[in-house]
Each structure stands twice: as structure tokens, then as C-alpha cells.
MARZA-66710 format. One record per residue (C-alpha): residue in one letter; x, y, z. Coordinates in nm, 4 decimals, always signed. Layout:
TORNU;rest;x;y;z
TORNU;A;X;Y;Z
...
// end
This chain:
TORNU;rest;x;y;z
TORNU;X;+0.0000;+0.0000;+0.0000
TORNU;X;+0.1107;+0.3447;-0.0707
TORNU;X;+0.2049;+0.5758;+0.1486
TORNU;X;-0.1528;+0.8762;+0.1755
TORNU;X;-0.1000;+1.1915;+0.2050
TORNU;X;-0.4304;+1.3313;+0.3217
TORNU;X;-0.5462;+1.7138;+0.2366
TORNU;X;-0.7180;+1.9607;+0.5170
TORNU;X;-1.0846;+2.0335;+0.5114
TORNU;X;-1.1895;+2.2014;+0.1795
TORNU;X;-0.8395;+2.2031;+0.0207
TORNU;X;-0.9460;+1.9435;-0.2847
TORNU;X;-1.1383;+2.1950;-0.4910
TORNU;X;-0.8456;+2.3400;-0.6858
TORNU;X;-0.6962;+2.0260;-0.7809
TORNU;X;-1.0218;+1.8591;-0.8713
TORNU;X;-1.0442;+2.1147;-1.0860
TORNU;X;-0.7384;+2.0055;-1.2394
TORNU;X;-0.4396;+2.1956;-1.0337
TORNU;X;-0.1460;+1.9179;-0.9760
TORNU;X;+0.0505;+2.0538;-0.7153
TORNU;X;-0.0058;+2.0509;-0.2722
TORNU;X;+0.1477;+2.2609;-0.0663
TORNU;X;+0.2634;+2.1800;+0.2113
TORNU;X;+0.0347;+2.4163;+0.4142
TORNU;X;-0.2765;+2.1808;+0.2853
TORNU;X;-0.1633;+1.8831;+0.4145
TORNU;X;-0.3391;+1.7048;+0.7558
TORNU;X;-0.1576;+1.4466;+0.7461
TORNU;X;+0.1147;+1.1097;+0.5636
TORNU;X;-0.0268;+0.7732;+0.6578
TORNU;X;+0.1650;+0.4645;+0.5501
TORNU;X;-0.0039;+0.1167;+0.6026
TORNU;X;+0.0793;+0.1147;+0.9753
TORNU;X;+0.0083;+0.4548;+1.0463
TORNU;X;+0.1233;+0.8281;+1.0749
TORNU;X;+0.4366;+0.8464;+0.8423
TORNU;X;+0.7082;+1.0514;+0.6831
TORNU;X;+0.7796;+1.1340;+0.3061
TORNU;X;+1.0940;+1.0785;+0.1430
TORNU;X;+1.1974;+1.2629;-0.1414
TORNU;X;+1.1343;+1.1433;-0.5208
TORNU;X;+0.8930;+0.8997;-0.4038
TORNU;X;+0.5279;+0.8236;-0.5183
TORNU;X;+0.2401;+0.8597;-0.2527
TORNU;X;-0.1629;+0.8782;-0.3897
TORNU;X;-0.3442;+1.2022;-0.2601
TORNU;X;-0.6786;+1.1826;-0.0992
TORNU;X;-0.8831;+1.5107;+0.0504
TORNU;X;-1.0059;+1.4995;+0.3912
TORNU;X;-1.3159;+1.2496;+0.2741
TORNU;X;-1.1005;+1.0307;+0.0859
TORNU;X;-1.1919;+1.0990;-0.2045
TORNU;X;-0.9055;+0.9748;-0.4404
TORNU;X;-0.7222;+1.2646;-0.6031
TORNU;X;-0.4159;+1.1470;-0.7764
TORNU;X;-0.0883;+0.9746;-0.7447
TORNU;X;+0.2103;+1.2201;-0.7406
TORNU;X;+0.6017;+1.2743;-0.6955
TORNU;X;+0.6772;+1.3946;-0.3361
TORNU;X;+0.9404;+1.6042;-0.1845
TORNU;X;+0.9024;+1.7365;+0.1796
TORNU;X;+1.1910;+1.9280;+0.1420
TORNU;X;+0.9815;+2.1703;-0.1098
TORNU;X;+0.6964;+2.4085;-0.0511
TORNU;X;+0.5003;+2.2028;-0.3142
TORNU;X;+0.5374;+1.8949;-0.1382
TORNU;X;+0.3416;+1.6671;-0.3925
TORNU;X;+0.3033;+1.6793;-0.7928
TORNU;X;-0.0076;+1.5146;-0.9229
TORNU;X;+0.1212;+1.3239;-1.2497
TORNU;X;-0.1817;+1.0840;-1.3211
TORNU;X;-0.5225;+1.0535;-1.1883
TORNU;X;-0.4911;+0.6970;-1.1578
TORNU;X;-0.3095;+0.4338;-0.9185
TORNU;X;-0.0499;+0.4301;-1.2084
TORNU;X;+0.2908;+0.3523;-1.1531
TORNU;X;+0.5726;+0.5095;-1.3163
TORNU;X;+0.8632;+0.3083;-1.4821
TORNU;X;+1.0118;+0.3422;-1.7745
TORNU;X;+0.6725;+0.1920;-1.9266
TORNU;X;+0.5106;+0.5117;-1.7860
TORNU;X;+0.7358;+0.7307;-1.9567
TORNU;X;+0.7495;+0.5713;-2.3156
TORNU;X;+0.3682;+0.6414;-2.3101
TORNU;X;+0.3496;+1.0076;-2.1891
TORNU;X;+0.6353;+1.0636;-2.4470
TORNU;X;+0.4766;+0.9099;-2.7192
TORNU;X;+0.1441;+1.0809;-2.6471
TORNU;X;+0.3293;+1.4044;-2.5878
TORNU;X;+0.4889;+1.3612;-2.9266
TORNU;X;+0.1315;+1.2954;-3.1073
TORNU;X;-0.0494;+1.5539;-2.9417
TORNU;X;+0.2024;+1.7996;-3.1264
TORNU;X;+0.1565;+1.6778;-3.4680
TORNU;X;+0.4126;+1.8205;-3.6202
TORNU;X;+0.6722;+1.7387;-3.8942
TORNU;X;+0.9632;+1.6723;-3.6672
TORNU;X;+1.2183;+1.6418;-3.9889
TORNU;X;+1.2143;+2.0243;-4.0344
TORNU;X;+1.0969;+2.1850;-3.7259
TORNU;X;+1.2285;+2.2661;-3.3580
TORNU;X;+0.9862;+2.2646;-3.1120
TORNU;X;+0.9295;+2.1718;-2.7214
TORNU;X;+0.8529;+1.8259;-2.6900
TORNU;X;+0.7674;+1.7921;-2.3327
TORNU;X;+0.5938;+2.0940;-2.1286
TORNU;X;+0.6271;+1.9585;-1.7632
TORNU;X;+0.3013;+1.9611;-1.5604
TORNU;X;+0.1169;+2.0369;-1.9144
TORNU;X;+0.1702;+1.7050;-2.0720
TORNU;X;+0.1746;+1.5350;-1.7537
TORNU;X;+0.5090;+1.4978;-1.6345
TORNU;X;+0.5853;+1.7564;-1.3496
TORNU;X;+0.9248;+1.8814;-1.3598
TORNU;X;+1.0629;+1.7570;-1.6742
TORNU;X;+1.1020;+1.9708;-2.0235
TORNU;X;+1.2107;+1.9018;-2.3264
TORNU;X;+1.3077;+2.1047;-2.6372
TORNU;X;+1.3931;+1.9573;-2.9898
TORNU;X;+1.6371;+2.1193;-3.2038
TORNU;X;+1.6389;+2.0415;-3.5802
TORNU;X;+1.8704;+2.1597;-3.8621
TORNU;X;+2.2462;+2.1455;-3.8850
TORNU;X;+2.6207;+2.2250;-3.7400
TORNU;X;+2.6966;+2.6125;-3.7970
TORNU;X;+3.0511;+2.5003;-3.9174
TORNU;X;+2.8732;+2.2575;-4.2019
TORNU;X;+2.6803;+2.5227;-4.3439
TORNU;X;+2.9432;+2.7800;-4.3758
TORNU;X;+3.1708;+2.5618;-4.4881
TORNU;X;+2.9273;+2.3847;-4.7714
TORNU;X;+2.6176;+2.6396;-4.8465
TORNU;X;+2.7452;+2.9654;-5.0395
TORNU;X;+2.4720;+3.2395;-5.0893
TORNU;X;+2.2475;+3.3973;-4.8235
TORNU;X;+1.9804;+3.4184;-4.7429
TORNU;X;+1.9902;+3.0906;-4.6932
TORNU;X;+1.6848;+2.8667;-4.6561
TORNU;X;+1.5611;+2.5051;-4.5393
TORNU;X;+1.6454;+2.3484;-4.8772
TORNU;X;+1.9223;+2.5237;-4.9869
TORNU;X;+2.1046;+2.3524;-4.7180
TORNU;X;+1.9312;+2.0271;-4.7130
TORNU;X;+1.9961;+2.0279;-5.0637
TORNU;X;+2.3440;+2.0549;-5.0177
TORNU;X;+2.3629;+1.8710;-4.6461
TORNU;X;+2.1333;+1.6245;-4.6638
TORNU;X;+1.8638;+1.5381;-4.3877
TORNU;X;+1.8950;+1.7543;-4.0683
TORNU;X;+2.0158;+1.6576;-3.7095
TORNU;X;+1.8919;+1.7179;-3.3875
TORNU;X;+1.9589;+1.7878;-3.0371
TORNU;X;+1.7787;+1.7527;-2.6975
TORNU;X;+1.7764;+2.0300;-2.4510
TORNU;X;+1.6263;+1.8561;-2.1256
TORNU;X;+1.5743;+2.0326;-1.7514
TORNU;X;+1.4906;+1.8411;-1.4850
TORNU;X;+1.3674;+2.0319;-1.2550
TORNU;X;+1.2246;+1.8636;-0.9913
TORNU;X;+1.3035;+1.5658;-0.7283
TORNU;X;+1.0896;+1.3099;-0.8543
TORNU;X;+1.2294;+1.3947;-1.2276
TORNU;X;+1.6263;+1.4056;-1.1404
TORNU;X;+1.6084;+1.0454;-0.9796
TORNU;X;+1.4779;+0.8813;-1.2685
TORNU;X;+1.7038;+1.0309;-1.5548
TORNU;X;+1.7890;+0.7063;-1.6720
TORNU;X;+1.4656;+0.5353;-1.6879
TORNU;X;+1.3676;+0.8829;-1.8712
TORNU;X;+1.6645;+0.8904;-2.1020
TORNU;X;+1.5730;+0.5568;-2.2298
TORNU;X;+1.2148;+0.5988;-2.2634
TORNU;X;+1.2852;+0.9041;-2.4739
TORNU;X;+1.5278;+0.6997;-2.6782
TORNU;X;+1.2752;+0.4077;-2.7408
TORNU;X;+0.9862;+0.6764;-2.8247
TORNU;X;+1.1458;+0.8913;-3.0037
TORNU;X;+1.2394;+0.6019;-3.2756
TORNU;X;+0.9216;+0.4923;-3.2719
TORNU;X;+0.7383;+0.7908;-3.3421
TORNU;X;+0.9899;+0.9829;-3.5681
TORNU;X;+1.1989;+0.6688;-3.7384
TORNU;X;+1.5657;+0.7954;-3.7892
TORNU;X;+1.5501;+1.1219;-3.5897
TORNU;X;+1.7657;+0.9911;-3.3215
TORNU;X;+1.9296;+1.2982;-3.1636
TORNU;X;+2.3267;+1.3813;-3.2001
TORNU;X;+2.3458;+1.4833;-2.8591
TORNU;X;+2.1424;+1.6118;-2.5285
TORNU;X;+2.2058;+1.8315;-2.3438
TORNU;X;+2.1249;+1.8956;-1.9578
TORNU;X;+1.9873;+2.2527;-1.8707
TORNU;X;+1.8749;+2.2051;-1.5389
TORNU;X;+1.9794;+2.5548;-1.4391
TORNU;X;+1.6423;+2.6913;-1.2956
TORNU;X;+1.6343;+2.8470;-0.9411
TORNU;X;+1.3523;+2.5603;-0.8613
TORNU;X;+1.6337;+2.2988;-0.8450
TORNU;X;+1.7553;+2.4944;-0.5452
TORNU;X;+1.3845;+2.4768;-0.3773
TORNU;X;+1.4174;+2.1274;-0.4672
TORNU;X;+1.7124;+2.0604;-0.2956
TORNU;X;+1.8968;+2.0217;-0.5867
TORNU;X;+2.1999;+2.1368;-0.7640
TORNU;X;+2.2432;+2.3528;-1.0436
TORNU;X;+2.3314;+2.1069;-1.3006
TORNU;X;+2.4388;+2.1617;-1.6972
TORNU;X;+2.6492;+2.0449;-1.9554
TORNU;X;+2.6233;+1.7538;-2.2144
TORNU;X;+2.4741;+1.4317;-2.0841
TORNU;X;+2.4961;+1.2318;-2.4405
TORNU;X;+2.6741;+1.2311;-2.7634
TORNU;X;+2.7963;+1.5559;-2.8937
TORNU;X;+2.6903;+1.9334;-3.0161
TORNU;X;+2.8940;+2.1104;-3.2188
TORNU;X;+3.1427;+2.3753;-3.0276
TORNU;X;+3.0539;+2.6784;-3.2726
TORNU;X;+2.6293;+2.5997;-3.2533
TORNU;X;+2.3795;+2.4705;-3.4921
TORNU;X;+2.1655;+2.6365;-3.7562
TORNU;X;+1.7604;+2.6158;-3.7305
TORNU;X;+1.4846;+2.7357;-3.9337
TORNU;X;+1.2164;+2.9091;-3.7953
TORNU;X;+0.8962;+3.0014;-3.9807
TORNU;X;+1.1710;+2.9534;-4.3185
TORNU;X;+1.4390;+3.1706;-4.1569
TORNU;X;+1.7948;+3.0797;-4.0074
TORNU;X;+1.9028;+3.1579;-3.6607
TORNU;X;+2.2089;+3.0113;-3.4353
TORNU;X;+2.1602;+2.8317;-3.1505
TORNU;X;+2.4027;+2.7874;-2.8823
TORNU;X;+2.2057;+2.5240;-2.6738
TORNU;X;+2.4820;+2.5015;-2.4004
TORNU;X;+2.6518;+2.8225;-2.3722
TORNU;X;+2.3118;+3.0441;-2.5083
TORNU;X;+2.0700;+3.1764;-2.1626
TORNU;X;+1.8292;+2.8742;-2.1351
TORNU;X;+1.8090;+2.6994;-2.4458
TORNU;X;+1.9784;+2.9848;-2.6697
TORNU;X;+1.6325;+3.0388;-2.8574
TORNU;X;+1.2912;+3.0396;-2.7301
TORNU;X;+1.1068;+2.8375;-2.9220
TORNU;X;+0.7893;+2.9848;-2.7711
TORNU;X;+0.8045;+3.3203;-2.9426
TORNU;X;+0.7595;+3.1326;-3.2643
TORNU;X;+0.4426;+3.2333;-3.3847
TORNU;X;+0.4063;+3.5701;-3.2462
TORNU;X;+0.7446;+3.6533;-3.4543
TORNU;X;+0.5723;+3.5446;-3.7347
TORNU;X;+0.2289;+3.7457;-3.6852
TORNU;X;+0.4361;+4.0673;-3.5627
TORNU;X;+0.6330;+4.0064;-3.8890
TORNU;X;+0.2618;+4.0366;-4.0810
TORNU;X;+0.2093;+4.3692;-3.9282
TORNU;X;+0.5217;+4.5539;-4.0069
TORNU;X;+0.4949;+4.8609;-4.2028
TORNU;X;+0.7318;+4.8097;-4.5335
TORNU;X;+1.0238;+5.0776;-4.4876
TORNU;X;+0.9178;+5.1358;-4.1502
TORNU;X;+1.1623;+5.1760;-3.7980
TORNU;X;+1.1373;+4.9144;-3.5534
TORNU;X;+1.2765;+4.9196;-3.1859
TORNU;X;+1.3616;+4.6183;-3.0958
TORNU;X;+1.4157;+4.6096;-2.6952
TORNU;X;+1.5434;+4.2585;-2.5112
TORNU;X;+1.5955;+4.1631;-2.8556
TORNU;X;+1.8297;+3.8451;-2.7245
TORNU;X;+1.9255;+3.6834;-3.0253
TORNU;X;+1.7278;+3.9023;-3.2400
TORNU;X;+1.4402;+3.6727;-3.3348
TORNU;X;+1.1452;+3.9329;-3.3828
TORNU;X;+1.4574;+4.1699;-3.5529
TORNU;X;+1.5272;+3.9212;-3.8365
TORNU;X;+1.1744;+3.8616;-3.8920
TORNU;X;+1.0643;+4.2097;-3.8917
TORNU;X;+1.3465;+4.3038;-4.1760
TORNU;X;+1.2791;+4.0389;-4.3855
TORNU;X;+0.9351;+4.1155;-4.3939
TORNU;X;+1.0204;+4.4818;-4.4836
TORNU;X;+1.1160;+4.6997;-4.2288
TORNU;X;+1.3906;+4.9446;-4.3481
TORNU;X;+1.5471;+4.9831;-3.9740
TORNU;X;+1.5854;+4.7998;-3.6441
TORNU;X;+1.7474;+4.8703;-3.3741
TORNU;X;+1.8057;+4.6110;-3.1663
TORNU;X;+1.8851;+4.6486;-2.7629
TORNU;X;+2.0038;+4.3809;-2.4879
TORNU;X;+2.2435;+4.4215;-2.2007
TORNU;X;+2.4308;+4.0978;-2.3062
TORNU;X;+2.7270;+4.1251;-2.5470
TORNU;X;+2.7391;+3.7382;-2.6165
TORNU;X;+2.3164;+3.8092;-2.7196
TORNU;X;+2.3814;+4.0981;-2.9625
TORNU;X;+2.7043;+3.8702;-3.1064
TORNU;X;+2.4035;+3.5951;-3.1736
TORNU;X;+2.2036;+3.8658;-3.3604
TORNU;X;+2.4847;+3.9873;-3.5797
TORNU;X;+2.5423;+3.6349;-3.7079
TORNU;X;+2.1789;+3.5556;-3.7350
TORNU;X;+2.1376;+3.9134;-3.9625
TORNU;X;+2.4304;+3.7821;-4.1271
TORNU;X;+2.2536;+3.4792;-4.1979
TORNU;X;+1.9815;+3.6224;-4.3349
TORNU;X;+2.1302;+3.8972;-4.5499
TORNU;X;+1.9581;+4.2038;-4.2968
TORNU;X;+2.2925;+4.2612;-4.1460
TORNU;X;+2.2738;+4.6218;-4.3493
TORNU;X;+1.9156;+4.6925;-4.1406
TORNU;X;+2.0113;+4.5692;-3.8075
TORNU;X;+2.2040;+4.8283;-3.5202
TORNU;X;+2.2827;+4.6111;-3.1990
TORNU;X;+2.2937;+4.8769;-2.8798
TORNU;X;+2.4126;+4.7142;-2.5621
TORNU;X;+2.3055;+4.8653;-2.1912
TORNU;X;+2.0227;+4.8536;-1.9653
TORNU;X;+1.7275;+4.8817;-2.1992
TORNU;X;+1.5239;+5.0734;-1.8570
TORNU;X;+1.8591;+5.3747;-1.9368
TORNU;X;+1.8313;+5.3257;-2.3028
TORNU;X;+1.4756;+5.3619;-2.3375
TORNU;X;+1.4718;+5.6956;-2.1275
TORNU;X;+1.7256;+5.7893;-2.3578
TORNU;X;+1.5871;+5.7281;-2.6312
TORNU;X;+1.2347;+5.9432;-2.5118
TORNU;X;+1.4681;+6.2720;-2.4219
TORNU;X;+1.5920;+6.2378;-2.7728
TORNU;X;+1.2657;+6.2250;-2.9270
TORNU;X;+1.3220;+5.9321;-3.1411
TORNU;X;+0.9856;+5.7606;-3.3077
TORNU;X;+0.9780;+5.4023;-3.4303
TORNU;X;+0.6822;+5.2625;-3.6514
TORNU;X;+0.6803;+4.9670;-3.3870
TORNU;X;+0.8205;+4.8739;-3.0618
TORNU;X;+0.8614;+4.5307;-2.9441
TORNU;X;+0.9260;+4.4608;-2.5826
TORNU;X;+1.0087;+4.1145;-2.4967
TORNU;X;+1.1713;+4.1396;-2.1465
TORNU;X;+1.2600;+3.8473;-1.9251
TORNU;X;+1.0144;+3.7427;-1.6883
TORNU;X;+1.0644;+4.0537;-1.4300
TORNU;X;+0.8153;+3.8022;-1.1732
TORNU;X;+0.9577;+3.4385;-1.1258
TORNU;X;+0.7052;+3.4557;-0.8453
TORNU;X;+0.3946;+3.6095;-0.6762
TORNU;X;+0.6363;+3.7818;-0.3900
TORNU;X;+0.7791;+4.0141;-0.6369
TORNU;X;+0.4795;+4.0640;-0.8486
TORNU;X;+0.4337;+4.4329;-0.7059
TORNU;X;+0.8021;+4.5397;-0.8043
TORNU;X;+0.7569;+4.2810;-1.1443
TORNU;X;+0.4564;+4.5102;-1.2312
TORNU;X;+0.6288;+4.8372;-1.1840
TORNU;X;+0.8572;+4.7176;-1.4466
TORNU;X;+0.6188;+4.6022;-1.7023
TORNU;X;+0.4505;+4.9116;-1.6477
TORNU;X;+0.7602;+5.1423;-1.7287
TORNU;X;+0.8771;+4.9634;-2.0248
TORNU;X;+0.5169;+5.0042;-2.1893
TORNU;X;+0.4944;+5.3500;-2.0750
TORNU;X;+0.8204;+5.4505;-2.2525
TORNU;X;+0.7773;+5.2321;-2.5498
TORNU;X;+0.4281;+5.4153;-2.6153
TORNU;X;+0.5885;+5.7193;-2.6187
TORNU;X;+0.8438;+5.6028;-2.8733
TORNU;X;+0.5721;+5.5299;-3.1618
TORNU;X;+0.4594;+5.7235;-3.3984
TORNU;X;+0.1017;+5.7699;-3.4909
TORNU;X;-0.0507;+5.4569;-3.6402
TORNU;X;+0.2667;+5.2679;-3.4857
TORNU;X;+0.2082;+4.9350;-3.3242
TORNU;X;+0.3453;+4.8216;-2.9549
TORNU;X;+0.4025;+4.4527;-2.9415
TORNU;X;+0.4061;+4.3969;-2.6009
TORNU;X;+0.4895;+4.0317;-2.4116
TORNU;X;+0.5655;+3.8858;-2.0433
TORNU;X;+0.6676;+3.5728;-1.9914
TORNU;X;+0.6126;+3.5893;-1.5937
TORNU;X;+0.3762;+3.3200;-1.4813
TORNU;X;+0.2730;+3.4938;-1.1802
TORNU;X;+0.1522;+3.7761;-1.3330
TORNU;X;-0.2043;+3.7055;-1.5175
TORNU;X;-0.3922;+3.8128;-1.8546
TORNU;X;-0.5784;+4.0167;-1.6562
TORNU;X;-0.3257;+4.2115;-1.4705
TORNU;X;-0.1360;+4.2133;-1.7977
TORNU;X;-0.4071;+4.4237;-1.9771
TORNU;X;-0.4548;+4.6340;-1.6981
TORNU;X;-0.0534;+4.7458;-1.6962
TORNU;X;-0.0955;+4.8146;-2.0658
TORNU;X;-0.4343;+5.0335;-2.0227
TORNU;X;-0.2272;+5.2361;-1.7780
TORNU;X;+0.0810;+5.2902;-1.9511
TORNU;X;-0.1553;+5.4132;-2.2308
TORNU;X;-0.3402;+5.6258;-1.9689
TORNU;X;-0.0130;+5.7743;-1.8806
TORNU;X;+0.1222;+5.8249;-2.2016
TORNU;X;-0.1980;+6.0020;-2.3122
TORNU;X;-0.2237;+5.7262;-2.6214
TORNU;X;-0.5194;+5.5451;-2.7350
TORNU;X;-0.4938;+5.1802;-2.8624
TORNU;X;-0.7058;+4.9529;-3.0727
TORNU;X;-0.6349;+4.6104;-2.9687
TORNU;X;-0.5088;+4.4393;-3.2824
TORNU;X;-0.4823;+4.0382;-3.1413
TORNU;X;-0.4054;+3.9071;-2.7564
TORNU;X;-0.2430;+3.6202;-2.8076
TORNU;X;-0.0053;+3.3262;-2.5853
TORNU;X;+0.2093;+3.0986;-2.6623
TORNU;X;+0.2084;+2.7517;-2.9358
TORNU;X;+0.0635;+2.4825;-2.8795
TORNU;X;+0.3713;+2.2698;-2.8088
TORNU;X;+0.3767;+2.4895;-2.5311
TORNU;X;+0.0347;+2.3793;-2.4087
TORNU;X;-0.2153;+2.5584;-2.1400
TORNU;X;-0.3520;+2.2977;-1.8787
TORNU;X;-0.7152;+2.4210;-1.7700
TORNU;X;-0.6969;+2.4640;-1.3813
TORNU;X;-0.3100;+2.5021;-1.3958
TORNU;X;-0.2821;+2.8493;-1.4604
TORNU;X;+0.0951;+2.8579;-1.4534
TORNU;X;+0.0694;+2.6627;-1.8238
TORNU;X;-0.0391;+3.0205;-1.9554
TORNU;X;+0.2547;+3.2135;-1.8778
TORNU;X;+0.3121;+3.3836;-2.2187
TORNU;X;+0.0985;+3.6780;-2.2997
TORNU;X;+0.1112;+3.8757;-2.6070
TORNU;X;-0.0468;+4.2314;-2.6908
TORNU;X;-0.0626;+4.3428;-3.0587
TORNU;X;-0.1859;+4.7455;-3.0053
TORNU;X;-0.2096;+5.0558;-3.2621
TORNU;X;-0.1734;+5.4159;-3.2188
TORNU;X;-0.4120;+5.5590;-3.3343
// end
């Protein structure tokens, strides 16, 4: 029998309505089959609610605030059986064409697997491409024409107790899924980015560097939405390209006025920059505080023959921006795709003060007609409070917006219903007007 760990009065409703994680506040009480017990971490225990009502088997770890993660609703057990499925299902619920495109493959709690993510990288060593593919800009068959079939590379975190104890049954699982699913797309190498401040809450390490095979030193080339960027998946800041910004580069790239000025501020490795040139803006300027980030952009304008459009600024983007207002400078569109300023709800009021000055001084930066692209990434802070930030800014700014499209991020990224951490990416699309 499995060790219980029963919930307080009226603490269920939440997870019944599909929320997988206890904290340790909610719990009455741990009862093994003998009695009153203790949890150790990384184990399995079923969770019942103070009628015993069954709510879920999770992964356990006293040691953390969220003391249990609820990974099925069923008395399932989890082996490396367990994990073959929820990677296969994970993998079909995606439906994608995995020879050609990079994606997340596994979304922690939101496929089902609490603590555990995994990206997929597709395309081809950076030193291969130079070295064989002349012309630019270069596209997906240009190079497969010349290269062949593309690679890929795993970029796995695990991030919690329960996950970092079972690597190896995971590794394996992965490997026997993944050739079922996509025959021949075995990866070249994985590598480990468990670098996340909850490994510390865990009472874990920090813990990165290649786990399997090999990645090349100088980074690998991907295409994204027909476009080539570098990614540096173990020197780059988390996986060296966020994958979840896919689609809003895209739409924000459908929306750029041709010959227009674009600010681009947190621009990172210049994703919504490339895209935003190439659909025919004349001029971005690109800001980040990170040297190694702005080297990333140069290469990927380089890439893409926009090298001639693209100025990198390095600083504080908070300094440049007021800068940039004293100066008077006006940009047809202003992206602002910060890092998440709130990594949790006990500095949401200082997070909020943040989003709110970036919008406020990006609004003033646009020209009539000019559209704000506006995104947070924080988890803690919701649609809602989002919107309301934006209104204000506006307010303060003495600019009116129509809303263009709210939008979040793909669906490899999926949003759990009752997990409200799932939906951590919002996106505003506003005009001037």
C-alpha cells in the first residue's frame, strides 16, 4: 500500500479542478499502512482530501513548498513503461513534422510529467553550413539540398526531485519513443539545462552540460517560420532560442509597415529583428544588455542577409529607453520582450512596476498609427493584470490603442485548464491611433 497523504478540510477543490501541485500548508496528514508516516523525497504517494476521495498519485518532496506533484489521476505507476507512453502521447499531441521543425517536446506539468522539459532542435552544425552552403539568405532546402537530412539535439531540464532520480529510466524511454514515433531522428546529442532556481527549492543542484553524444562547439543552424538563426544550446541563456516566441514573430512580422523603424528592446538573439526586416522593415534597432546576445544577432542578420538593417545597442534597456524618449526618437513599432521581471507572486508588485515602465516609454516612442508589441513571460503575473498594466501605460502616455490580437504561446507549449501557470506567455498586438 502506498504511502496517503491526506489534504485539510476544503483544500481538494483546486486540484479537482485540475491543479497538480499541494502545498505543504494543505496537508493534515502522511499515513503509511501502519500509520502516521514521513515522506521521502522522489517517491510516489496517492493524494486523498479529507473524505477520501481519491485525487491522484504524485512525486513527493518534503523538502519543497510544493510537497506533492499530481502526475496521473490513476493508481499508475511510473517506470520506464510510464514514460514511453506520456512521451509518445506528448509527441502525437504535437503533430508536427519533426524532420524540419524545432519545437518543445515535453511541457512539464502540461503534458503530464511535473518537472521535466524538453526542447527539440532540428537543422544542422553552424561550421557545415558555412563551410558547404554559399549564398544567403539561406533557406531550409538550400542547405538540405546541399547537407542532406537535418540533425537534432535535446535540450532537457529536470527540474524537480521526482524527475532528477529517474534520468535514466527517462533517457531511455525518450530513446525508445522517439524512434518509434519519428523513425531515424535519433538525436546527435542532449544536453542537460537544469539551471532553474527551482532545483535549489528542490534541494537540488544547479546542473548543466552535455549528458549524451555531442553538439557542435561553434552551434547549430535552425529554421524558424523559413528563416535561419544560431543556436548555442549550451553556452546560449536557457536553451539559446525560445522556441515559444515562434508564432508571435511570425504574426508581428505580418504587421510591419514596409520601410518602416522598428525598436527592438530585449531583442536576445534578435528573433522578432530578423523577422521584422525580412518582412520589410527598413530599420531595427536592436537592444540587450548581453554582449554574447547581440554577437548571436549579428550572425543571425548575417545569416539572413539584414545585417545592413540591423544596429545592436548594448546597456540597460530601462537607461536606453529613457534615452531614447529625451531624444525624441519615433519608431513605426516597438517590441518589448523582457525576461520574466516576476519568477514569483512575492515580487509581483516590483515585477509590475517594471512592465509598467517599459510600456509606458515604449508608447511614447511610436509614432502615430505605430504598433506596440508587447509580451511577459512571468507566470505569476495574469492576462488580466497584464491588460490592466498596458491600459495604464496608455493612460499615462496620453495614447489610445485599438487592440489588434491578444495572443499566448504555441501549442507545443500547451495551457492545462486549472493550472494556470501553463499560460505564462501573454502577447499584446496594439495601434496608435
Amino acid at each position: 500500500m502506498k504511502k496517503r497523504i491526506i489534504l485539510k478540510h476544503r483544500q481538494e477543490k483546486r486540484i479537482l479542478a485540475g491543479h497538480p501541485w499541494v502545498y505543504d500548508n494543505e496537508v493534515k496528514e502522511i499515513r503509511g499502512p501502519s500509520g502516521p508516516t514521513v515522506l521521502e523525497p522522489g517517491e510516489t504517494a496517492d493524494v486523498e482530501s479529507a473524505d477520501k476521495t481519491y485525487l491522484g498519485r504524485a512525486l513527493v518532496n518534503p523538502r519543497s513548498k510544493i510537497i506533492a506533484r499530481i502526475y496521473s489521476p490513476s493508481k499508475e505507476g511510473i517506470d520506464k513503461g510510464f514514460f514511453k507512453r506520456r512521451f509518445r502521447e506528448a509527441v502525437k499531441r504535437r503533430n508536427y513534422d519533426f524532420s524540419c521543425k524545432s519545437c518543445r517536446l515535453v511541457f512539464a506539468e502540461a503534458d503530464f510529467l511535473p518537472g521535466l522539459i524538453i526542447d527539440r532542435f532540428t537543422g544542422w552544425s553552424l561550421n557545415d553550413v558555412e563551410r558547404a552552403v554559399s549564398g544567403s539568405p539561406l533557406s531550409f532546402s538550400m542547405v538540405k539540398n546541399v547537407l542532406g537530412r537535418p540533425h537534432s539535439w535535446l535540450s532537457i531540464q529536470f527540474l524537480t526531485f521526482g524527475m532528477d532520480r529517474r534520468r535514466e529510466e527517462i533517457l531511455a524511454a525518450l530513446d525508445e519513443a522517439l524512434a518509434l514515433e519519428t523513425p531515424g531522428s535519433a538525436p546527435d546529442g542532449i544536453i542537460e539545462k537544469s539551471g532553474a532556481k527551482v532545483r535549489e527549492l528542490e534541494g537540488l543542484p544547479m546542473t548543466e552540460g552535455l549528458i549524451r553524444g555531442s553538439f557542435p562547439e561553434n552551434g547549430i543552424v535552425i529554421f524558424e517560420n523559413g528563416l535561419p538563426f544560431v543556436v548555442h544550446i549550451e553556452g546560449g541563456q536557457k536553451t539559446g532560442h525560445f522556441l515559444d516566441q515562434s508564432e508571435n514573430r511570425a504574426f508581428a512580422a505580418s504587421l510591419v509597415r514596409p520601410g518602416g523603424s522598428v525598436l527592438d528592446a530585449f531583442c536576445y538573439t534578435g528573433g522578432f529583428g530578423v523577422h521584422l526586416v525580412r518582412s520589410g522593415a527598413a530599420q531595427v534597432t536592436a537592444v540587450d544588455v548581453s554582449a554574447s546576445a547581440l554577437a548571436a544577432l549579428r550572425k543571425n542578420a548575417s545569416l539572413n542577409a539584414v545585417e545592413h538593417a540591423i544596429t545592436s545597442v548594448q546597456g540597460d534597456v530601462f537607461e536606453i529607453l529613457r534615452s531614447m524618449e529625451r531624444a525624441k526618437e519615433k519608431f513605426d513599432m516597438v517590441v518589448l520582450d523582457p525576461p520574466a521581471f516576476a519568477k514569483n507572486h512575492m515580487v509581483l508588485e516590483n515585477a509590475a512596476r517594471g512592465y509598467k515602465e517599459i510600456n509606458l516609454r515604449g508608447l511614447r516612442l511610436l509614432k502615430p498609427g505605430g504598433i506596440l508589441a508587447t509580451f511577459s513571460c512571468s507566470q505569476a503575473l495574469n492576462e488580466y493584470r497584464f491588460r490592466r498594466i498596458i491600459a495604464d501605460a496608455a493612460l499615462d502616455a496620453e495614447r489610445r490603442l485599438h487592440q489588434i490580437a491578444f495572443r499566448c504561446q504555441p501549442p507545443d507549449h500547451p495551457i492545462l485548464l486549472g493550472y494556470d501557470e501553463s499560460f505564462y506567455l501573454k502577447a499584446g498586438f496594439y495601434r496608435v491611433i
